[in-house]
Backbone as a chain_set.jsonl record, in Angstrom:
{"seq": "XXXXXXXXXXXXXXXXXXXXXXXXXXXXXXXXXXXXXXXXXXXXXXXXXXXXXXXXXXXXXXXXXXXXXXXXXXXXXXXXXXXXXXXXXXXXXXXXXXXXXXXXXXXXXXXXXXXXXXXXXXXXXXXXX", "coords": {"N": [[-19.958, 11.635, -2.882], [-18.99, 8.672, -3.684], [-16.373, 6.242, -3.732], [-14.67, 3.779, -5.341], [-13.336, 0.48, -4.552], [-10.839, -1.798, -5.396], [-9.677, -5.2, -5.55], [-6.118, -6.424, -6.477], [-4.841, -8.869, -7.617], [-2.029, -10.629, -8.436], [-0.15, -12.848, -10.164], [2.072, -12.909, -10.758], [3.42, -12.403, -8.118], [3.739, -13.634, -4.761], [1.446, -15.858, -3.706], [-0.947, -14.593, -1.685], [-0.481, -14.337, 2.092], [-2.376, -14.693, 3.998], [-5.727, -13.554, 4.353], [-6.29, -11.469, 2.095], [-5.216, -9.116, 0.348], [-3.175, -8.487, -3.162], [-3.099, -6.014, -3.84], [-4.887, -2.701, -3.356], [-7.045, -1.015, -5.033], [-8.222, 2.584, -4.897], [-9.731, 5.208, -5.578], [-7.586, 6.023, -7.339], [-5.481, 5.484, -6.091], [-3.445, 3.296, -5.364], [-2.371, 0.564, -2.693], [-0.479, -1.064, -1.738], [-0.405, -4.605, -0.311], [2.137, -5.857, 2.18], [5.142, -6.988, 1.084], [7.148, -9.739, 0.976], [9.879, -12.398, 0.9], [9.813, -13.658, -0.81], [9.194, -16.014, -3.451], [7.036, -15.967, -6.814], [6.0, -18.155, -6.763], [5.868, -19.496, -4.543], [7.918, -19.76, -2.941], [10.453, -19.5, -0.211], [13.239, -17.366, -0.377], [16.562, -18.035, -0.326], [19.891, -17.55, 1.034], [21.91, -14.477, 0.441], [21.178, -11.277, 2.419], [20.552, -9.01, 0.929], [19.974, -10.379, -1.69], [17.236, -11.158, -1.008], [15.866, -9.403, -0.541], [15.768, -7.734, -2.632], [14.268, -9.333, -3.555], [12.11, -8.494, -2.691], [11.498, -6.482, -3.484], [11.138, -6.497, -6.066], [8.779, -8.262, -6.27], [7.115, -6.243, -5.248], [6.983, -4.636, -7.192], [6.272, -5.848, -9.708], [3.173, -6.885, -8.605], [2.374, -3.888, -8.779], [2.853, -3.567, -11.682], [1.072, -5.157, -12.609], [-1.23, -3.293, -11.848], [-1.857, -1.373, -13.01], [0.548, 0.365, -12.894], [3.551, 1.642, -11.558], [7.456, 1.689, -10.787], [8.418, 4.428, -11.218], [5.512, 5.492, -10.151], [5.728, 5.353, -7.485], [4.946, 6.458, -4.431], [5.241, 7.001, -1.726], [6.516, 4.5, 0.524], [7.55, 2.141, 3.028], [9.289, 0.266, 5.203], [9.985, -2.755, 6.669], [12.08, -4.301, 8.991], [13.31, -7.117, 10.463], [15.71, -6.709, 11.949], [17.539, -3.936, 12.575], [20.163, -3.814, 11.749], [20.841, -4.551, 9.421], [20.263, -2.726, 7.839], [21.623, -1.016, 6.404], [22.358, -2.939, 4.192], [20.162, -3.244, 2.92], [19.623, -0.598, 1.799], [21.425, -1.164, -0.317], [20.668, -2.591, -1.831], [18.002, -1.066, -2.048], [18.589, 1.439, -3.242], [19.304, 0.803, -5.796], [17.253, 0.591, -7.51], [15.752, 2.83, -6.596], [16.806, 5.595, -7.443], [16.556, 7.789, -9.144], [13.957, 8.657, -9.263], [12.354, 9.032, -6.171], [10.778, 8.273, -3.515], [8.861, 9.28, -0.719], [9.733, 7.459, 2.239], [10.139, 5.606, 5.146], [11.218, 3.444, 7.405], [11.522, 0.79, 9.713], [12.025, -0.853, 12.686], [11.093, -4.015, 13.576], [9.799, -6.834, 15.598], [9.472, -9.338, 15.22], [8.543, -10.795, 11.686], [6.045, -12.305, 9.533], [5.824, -15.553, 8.475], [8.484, -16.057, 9.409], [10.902, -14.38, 8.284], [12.789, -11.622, 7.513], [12.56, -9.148, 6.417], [10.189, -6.796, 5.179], [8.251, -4.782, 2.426], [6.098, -2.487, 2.106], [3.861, -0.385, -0.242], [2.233, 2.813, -1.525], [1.258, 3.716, -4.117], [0.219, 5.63, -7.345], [-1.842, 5.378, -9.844], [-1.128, 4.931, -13.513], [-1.677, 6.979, -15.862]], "CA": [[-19.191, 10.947, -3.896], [-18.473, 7.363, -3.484], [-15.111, 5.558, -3.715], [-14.566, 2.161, -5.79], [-12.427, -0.165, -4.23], [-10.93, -2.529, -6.902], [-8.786, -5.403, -5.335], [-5.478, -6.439, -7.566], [-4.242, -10.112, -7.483], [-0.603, -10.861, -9.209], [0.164, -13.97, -10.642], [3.758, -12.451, -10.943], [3.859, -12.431, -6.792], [3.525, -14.784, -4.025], [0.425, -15.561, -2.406], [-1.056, -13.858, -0.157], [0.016, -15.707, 3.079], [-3.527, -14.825, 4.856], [-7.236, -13.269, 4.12], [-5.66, -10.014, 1.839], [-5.351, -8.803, -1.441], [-2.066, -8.137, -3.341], [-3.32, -4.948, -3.577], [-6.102, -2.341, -3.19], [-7.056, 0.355, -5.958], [-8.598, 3.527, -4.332], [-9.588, 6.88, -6.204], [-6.38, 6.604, -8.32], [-3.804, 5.325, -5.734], [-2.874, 1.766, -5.253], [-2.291, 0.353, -1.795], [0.735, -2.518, -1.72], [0.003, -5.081, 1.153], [3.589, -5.937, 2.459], [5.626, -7.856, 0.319], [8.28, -10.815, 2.258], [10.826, -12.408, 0.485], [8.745, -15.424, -1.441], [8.884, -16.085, -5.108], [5.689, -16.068, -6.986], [5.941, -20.215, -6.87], [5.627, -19.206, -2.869], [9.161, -20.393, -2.417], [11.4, -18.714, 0.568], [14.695, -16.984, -0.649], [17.119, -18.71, -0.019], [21.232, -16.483, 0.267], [21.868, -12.799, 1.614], [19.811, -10.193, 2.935], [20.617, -8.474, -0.334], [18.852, -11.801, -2.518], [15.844, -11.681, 0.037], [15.667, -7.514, -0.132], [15.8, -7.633, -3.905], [13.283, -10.58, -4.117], [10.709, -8.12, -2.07], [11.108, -5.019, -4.613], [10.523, -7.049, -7.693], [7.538, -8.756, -5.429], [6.273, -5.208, -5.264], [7.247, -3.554, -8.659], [5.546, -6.811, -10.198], [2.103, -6.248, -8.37], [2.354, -2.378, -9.523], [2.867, -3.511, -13.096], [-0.845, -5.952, -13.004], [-2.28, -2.928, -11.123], [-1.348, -0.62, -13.133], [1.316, 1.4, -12.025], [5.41, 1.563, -12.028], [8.393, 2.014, -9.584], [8.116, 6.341, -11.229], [4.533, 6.073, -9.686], [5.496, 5.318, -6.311], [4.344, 7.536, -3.535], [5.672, 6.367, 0.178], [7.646, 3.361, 0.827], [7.56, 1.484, 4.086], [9.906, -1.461, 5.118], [9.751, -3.219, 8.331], [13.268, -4.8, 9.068], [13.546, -7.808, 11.503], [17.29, -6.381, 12.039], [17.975, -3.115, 11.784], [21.81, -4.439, 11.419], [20.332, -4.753, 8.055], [19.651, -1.279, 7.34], [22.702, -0.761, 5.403], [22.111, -3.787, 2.974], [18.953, -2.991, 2.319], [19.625, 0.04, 1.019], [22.565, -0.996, -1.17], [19.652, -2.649, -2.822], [16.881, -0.192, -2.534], [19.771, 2.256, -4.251], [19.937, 0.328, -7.824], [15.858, 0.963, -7.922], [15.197, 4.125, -6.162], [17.737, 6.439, -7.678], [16.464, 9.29, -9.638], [12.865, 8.431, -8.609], [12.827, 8.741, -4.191], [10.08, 8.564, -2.757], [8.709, 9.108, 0.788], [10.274, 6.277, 2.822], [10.091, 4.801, 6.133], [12.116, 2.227, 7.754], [11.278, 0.356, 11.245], [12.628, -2.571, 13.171], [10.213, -4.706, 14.241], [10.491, -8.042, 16.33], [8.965, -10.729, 13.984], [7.483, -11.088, 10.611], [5.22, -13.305, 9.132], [6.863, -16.671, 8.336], [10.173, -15.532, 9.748], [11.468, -13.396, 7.77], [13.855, -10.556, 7.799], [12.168, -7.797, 5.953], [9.086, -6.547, 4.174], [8.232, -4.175, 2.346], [4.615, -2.064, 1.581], [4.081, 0.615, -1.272], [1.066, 3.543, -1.949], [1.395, 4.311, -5.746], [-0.468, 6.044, -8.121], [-2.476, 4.626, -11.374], [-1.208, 5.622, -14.557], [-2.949, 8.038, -16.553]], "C": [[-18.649, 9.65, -3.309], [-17.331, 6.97, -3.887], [-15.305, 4.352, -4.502], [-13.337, 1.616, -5.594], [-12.283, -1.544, -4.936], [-9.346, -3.472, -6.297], [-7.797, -5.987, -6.526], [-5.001, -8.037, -6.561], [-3.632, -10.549, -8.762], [-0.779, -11.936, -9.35], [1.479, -14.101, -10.523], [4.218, -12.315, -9.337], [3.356, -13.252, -6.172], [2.067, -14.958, -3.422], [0.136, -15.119, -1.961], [-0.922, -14.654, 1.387], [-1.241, -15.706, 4.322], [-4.19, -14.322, 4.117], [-6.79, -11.696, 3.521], [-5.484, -10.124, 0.682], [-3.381, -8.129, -1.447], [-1.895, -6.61, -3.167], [-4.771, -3.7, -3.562], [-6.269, -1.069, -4.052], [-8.135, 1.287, -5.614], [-8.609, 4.934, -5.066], [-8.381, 6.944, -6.668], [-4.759, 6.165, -7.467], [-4.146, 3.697, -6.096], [-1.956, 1.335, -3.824], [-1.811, -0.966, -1.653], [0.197, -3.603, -0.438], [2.006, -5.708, 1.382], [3.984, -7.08, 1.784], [7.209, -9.034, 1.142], [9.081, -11.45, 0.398], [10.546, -13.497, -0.421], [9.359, -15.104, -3.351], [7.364, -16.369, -5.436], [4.932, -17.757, -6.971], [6.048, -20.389, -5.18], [6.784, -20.157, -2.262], [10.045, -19.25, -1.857], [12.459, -18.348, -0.189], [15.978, -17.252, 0.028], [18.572, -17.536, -0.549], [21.312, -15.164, 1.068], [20.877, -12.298, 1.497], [19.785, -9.778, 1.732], [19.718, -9.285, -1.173], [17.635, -11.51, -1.939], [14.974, -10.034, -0.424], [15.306, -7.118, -1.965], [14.327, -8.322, -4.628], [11.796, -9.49, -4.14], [10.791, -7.275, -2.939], [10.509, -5.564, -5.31], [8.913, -7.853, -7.306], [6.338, -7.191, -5.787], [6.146, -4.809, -6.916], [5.798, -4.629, -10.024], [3.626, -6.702, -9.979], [1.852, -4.735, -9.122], [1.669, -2.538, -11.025], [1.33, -4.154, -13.449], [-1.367, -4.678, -12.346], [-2.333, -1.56, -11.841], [-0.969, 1.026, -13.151], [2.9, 1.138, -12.539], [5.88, 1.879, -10.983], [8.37, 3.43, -9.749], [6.683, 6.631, -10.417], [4.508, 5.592, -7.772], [5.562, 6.193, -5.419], [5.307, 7.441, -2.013], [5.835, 4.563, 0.064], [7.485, 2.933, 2.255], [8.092, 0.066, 4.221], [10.344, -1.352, 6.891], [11.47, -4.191, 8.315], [13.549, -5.629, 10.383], [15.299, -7.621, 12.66], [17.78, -5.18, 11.962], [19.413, -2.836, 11.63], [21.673, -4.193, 10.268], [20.413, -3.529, 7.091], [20.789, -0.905, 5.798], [22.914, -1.789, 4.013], [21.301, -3.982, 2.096], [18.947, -1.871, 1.619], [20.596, -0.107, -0.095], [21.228, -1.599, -2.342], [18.607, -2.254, -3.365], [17.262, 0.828, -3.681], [19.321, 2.335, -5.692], [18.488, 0.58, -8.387], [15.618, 2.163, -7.638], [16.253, 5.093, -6.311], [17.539, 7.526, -8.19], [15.243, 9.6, -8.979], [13.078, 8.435, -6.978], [11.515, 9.263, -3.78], [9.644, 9.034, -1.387], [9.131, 7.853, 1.112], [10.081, 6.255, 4.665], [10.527, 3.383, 6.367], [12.184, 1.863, 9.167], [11.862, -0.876, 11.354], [11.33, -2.907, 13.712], [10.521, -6.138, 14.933], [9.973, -8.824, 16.029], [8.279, -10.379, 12.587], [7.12, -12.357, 10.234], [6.419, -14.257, 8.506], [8.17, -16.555, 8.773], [10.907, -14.37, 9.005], [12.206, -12.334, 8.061], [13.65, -9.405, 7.378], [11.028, -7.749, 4.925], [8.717, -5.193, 3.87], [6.637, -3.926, 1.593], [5.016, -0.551, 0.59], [2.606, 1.745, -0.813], [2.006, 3.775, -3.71], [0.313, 4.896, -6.487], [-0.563, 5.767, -9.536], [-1.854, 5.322, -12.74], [-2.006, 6.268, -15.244], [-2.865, 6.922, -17.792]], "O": [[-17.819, 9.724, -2.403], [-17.136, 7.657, -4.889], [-16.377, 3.815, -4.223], [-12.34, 2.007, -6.201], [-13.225, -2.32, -5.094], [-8.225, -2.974, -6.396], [-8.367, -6.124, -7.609], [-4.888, -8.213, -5.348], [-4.218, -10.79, -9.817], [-1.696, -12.37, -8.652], [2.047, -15.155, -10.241], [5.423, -12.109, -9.191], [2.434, -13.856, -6.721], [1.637, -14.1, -2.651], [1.023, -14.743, -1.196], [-1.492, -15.741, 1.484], [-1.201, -16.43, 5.316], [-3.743, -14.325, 2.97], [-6.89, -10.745, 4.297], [-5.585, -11.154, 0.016], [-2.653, -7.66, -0.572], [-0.967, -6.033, -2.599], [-5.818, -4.263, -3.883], [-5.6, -0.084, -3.742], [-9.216, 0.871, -6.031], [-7.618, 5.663, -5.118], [-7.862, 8.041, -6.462], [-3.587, 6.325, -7.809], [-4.918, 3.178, -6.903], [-0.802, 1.766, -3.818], [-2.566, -1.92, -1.469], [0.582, -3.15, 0.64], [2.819, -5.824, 0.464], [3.307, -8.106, 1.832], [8.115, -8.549, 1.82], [8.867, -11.06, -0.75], [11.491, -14.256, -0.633], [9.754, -14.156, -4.03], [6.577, -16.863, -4.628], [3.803, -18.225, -7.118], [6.32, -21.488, -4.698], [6.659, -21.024, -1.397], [10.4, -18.286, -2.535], [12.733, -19.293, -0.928], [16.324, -16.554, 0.981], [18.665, -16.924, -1.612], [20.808, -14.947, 2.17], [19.892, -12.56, 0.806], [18.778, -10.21, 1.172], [18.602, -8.802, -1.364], [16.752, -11.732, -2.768], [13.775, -9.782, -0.546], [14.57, -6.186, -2.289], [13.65, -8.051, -5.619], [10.861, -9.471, -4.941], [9.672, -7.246, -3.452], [9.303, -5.336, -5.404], [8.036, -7.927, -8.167], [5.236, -7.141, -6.333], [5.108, -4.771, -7.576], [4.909, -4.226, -10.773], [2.874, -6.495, -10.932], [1.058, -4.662, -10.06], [0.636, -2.057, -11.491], [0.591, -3.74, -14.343], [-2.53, -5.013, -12.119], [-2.862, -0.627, -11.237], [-1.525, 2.116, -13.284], [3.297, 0.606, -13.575], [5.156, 2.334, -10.097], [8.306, 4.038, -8.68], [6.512, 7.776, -9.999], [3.521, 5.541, -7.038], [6.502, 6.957, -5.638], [6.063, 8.355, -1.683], [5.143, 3.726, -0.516], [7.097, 3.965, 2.802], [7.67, -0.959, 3.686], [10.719, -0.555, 7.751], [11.736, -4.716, 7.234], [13.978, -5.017, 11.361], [15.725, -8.208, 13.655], [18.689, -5.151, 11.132], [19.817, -1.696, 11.398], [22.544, -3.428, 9.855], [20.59, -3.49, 5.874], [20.582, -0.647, 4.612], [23.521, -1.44, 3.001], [21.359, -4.539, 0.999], [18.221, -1.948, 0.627], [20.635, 0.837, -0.884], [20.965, -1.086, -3.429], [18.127, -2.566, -4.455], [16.612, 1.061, -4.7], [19.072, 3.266, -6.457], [18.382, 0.774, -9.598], [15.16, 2.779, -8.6], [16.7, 5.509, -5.242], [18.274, 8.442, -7.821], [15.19, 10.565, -8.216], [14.036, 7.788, -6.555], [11.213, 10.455, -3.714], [10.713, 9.197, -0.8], [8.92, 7.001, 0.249], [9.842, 7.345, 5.184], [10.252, 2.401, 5.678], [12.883, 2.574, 9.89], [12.138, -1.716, 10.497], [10.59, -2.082, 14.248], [11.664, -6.549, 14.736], [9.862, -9.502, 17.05], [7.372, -9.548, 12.619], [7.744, -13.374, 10.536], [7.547, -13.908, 8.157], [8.971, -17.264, 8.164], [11.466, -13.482, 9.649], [12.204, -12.14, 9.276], [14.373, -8.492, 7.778], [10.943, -8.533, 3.98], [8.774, -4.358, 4.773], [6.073, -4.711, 0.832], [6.038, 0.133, 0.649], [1.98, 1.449, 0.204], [3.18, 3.935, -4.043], [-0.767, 4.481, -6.065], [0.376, 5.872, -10.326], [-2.271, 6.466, -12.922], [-3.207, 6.016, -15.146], [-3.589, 7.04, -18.78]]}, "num_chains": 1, "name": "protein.A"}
C-alpha cells in the first residue's frame, strides 16, 4: 500500500524561510514545519514574548485551517524556546488556545533559531473527516 504525500502552502502564513513546505499531508495526518514569529507579509513581531508566542499559534492554526484541519485536531505539539526563562509566558499564551483540547506537548531550549528568534513552534494533526 502506497502513501500520498500532498504538500500544503498557506497564503495565511509566512514564507517558508528555506527549501520546505508549510506543511505535509500523510495517510490522514498533517505534518506542521515549525512556525517563528513572522506575519504572513513575512514581517518579524515586533513587542513581548507573549505578541511573538501568539503570532506562532495563529501561524500554525492558520496552515491547519488551508490543510484541512483545526486546533481540536491537533495531535503532539512541539516548541523549541531560545530561553527557557520564557517557559512561563509561553504558556500563559498556549493556555487561552489549548484549554479543553491538550494535546501531547513538548518543550525544549535550544541555542538559536532561524532568523533569531525566540521560539517556534511545530504541530502533527489530523485531517478532518
Amino acid at each position: 500500500m502506497g502513501s500520498s504525500l500532498t504538500p500544503v502552502i498557506s497564503a495565511n502564513a509566512p514564507p517558508a524561510a528555506a527549501s520546505y513546505s508549510h506543511a505535509i499531508k500523510a495517510n490522514g495526518f498533517i505534518y506542521v514545519s515549525g512556525q517563528i514569529p513572522y506575519t504572513k507579509e513575512n514581517k518579524p513581531i515586533e513587542g513581548t514574548f507573549q505578541e511573538k508566542s501568539d503570532q506562532v499559534i495563529k501561524n500554525v492554526l492558520a496552515i491547519l485551517e488551508d490543510a484541512n484541519s483545526s486546533l481540536e485536531s491537533i495531535v503532539k505539539v512541539n516548541i523549541f524556546l531560545a530561553d527557557m526563562g520564557n517557559f512561563a509566558k509561553f504558556n500563559e499564551v498556549y493556555s487561552k488556545y489549548f484549554n479543553v483540547h491538550k494535546p501531547a506537548r513538548s518543550c525544549v531550549a535550544v541555542s538559536a533559531l532561524p532568523l533569531g528568534v525566540d521560539v517556534e513552534m511545530e504541530v502533527v494533526a489530523v485531517e478532518k473527516n
